[in-house]
MARFI-250212 format. One record per residue (C-alpha): residue number from 1; x, y, z; residue in three letters. Coordinates in steps of 0.1 Angstrom, whole numbers, plus 5000, padded with zeros to 4 digits. Layout:
% residues N
<lovex fidren="NUM" c1="X" c2="Y" c3="Z" zator="ALA"/>
...
% end
This chain:
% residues 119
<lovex fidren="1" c1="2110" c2="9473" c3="7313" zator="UNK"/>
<lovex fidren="2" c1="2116" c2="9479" c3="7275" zator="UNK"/>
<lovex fidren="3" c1="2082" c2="9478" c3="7258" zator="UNK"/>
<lovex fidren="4" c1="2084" c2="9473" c3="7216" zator="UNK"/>
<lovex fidren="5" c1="2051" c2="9480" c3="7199" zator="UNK"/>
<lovex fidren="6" c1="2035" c2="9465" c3="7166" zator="UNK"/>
<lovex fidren="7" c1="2010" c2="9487" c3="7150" zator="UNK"/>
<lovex fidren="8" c1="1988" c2="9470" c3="7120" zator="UNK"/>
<lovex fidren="9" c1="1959" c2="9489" c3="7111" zator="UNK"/>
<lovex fidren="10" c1="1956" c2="9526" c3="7101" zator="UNK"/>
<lovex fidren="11" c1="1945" c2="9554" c3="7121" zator="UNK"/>
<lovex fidren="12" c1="1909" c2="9563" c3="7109" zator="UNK"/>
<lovex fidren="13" c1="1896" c2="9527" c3="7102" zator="UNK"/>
<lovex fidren="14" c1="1907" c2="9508" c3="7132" zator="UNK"/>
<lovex fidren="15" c1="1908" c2="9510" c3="7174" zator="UNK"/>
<lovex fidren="16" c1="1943" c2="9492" c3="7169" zator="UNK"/>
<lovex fidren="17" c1="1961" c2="9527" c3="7169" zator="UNK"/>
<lovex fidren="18" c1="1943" c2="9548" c3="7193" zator="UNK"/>
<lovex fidren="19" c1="1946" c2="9519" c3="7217" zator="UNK"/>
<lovex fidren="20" c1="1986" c2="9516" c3="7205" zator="UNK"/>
<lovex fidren="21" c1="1993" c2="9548" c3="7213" zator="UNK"/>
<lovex fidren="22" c1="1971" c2="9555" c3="7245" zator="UNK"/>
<lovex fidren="23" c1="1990" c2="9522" c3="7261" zator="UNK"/>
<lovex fidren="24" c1="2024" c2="9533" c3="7249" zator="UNK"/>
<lovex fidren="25" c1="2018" c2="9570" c3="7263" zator="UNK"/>
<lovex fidren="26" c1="2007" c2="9549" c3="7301" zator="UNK"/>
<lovex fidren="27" c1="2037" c2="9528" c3="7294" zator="UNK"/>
<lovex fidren="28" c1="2057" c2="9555" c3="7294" zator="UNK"/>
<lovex fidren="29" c1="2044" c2="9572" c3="7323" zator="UNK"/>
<lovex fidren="30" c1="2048" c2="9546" c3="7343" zator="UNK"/>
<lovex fidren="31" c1="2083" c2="9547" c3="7338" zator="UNK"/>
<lovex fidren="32" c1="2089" c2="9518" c3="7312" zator="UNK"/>
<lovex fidren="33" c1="2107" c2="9522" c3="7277" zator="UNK"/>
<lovex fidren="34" c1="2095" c2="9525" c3="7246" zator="UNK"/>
<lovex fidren="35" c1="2121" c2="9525" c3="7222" zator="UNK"/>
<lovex fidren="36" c1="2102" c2="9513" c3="7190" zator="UNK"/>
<lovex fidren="37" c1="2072" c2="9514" c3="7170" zator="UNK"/>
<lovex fidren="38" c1="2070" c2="9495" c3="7142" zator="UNK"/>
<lovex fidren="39" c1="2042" c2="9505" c3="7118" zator="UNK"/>
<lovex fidren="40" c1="2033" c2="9474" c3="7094" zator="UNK"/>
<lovex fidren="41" c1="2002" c2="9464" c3="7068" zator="UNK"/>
<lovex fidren="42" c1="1978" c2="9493" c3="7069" zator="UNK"/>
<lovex fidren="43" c1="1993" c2="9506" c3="7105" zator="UNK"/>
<lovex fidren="44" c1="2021" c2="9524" c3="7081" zator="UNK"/>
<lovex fidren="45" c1="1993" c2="9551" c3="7072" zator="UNK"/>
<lovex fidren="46" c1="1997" c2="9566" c3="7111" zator="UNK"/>
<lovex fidren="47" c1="2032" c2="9581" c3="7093" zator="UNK"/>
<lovex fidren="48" c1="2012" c2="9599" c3="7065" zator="UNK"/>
<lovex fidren="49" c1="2017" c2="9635" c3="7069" zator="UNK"/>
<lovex fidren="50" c1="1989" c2="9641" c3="7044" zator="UNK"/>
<lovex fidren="51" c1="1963" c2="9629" c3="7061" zator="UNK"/>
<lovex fidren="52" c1="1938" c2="9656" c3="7075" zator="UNK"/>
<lovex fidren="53" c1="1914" c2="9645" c3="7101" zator="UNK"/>
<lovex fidren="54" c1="1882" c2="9665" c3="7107" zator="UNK"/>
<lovex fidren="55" c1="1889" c2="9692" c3="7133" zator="UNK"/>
<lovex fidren="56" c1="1869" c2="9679" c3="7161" zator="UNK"/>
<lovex fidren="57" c1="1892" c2="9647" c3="7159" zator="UNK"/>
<lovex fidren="58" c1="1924" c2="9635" c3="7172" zator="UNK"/>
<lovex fidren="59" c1="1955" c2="9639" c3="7149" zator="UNK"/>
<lovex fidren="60" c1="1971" c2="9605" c3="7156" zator="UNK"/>
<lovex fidren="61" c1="1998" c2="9614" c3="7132" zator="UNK"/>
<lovex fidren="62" c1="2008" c2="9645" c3="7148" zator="UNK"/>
<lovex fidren="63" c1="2003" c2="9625" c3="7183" zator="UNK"/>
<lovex fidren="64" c1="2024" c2="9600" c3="7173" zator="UNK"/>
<lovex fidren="65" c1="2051" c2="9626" c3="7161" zator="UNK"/>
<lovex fidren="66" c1="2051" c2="9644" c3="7195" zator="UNK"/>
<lovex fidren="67" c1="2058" c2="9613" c3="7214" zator="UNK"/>
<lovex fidren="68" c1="2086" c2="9604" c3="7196" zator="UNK"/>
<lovex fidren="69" c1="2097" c2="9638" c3="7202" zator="UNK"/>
<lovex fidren="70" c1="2090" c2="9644" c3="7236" zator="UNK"/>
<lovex fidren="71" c1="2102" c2="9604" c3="7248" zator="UNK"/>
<lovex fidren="72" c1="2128" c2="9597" c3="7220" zator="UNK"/>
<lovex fidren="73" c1="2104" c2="9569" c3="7205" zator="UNK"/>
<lovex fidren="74" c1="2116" c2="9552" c3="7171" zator="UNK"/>
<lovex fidren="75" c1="2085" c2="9556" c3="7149" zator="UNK"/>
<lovex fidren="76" c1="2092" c2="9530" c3="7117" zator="UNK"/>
<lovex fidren="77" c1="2075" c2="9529" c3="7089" zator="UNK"/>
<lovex fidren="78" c1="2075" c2="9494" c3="7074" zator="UNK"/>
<lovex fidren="79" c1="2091" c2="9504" c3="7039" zator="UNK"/>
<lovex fidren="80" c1="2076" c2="9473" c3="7019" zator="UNK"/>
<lovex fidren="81" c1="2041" c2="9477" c3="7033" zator="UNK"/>
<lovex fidren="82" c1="2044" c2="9515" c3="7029" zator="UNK"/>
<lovex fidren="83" c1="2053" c2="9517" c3="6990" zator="UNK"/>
<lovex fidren="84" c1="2022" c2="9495" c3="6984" zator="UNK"/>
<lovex fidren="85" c1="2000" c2="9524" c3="7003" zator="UNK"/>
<lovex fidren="86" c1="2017" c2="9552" c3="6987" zator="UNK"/>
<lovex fidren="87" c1="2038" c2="9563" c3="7018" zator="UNK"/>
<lovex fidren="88" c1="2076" c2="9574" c3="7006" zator="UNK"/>
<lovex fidren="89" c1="2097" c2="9600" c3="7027" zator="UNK"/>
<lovex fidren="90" c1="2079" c2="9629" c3="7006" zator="UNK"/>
<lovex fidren="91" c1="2049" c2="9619" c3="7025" zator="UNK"/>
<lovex fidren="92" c1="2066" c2="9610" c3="7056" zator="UNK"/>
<lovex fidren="93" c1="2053" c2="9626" c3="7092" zator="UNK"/>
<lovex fidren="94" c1="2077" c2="9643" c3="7110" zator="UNK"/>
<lovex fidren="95" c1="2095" c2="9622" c3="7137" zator="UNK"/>
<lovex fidren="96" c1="2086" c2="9591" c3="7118" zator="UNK"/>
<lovex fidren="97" c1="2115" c2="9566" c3="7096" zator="UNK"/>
<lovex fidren="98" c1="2112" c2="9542" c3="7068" zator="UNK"/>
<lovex fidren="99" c1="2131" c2="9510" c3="7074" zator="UNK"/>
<lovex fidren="100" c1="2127" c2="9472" c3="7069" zator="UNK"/>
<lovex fidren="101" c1="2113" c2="9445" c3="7092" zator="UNK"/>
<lovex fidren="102" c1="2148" c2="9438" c3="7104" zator="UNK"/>
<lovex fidren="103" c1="2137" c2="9470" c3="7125" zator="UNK"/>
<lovex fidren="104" c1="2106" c2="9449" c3="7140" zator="UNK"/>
<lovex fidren="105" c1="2131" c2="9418" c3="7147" zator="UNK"/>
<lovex fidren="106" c1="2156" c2="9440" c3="7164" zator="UNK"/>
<lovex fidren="107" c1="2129" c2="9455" c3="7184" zator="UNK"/>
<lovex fidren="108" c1="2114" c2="9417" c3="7192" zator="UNK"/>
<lovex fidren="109" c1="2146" c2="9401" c3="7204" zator="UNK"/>
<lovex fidren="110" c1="2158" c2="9437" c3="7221" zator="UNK"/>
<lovex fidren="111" c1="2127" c2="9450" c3="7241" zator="UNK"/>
<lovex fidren="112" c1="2113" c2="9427" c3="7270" zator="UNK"/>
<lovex fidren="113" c1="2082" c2="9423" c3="7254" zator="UNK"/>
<lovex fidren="114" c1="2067" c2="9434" c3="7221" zator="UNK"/>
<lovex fidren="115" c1="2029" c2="9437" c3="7223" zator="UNK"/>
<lovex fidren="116" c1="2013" c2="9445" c3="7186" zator="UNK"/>
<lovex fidren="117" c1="1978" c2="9458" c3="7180" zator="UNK"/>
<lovex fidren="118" c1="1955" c2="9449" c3="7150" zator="UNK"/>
<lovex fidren="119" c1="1955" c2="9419" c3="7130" zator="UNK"/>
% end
């Protein structure tokens, strides 16, 4: 099954993306597809490579980075949503993209299900 996912809040103010990334990591393990993430509203900040968490913490961004690495996940930052928070390709993580919602709509009507996480 091809699995699209929708992430809307951030990573250090919100569940939404730990729970994102933690499904689409069993997802994958169980043998399913993930071909796209598509990072909207304040969800666009798990692409910014400036963020430092404390070092007893996870480092969603970097997470995030590796799985698209390791499982050839599209990580897509929403460009509209990520010019109002300050997030341009200087600030891009690695393995992550900037792109439209057209990107969310193709990963809608192309995965068998698109299951999003925050508000």
């Amino acid at each position: 099954m091809n699995i699209g996912i929708l992430v809307n809040e951030g990573p250090f103010t919100h569940q939404a993306s730990d729970s994102a990334y933690m499904f689409a990591k069993a997802a994958i393990a169980k043998g399913h597809a993930v071909p796209r993430v598509f990072f909207y509203y304040d969800g666009v900040n798990n692409g910014n490579k400036l963020s430092e968490p404390q070092s007893d913490d996870r480092d969603l961004v970097k997470l995030w980075g590796r799985l698209a690495d390791e499982h050839g996940v599209d990580l897509v930052v929403c460009v509209a949503a990520g010019l109002r928070r300050g997030i341009k390709d200087d600030v891009l993580a690695e393995g992550f993209r900037i792109s439209g919602l057209g990107q969310l709509i193709e990963a809608g009507m192309g995965c068998d299900r698109l299951v999003t996480f925050g508000d």
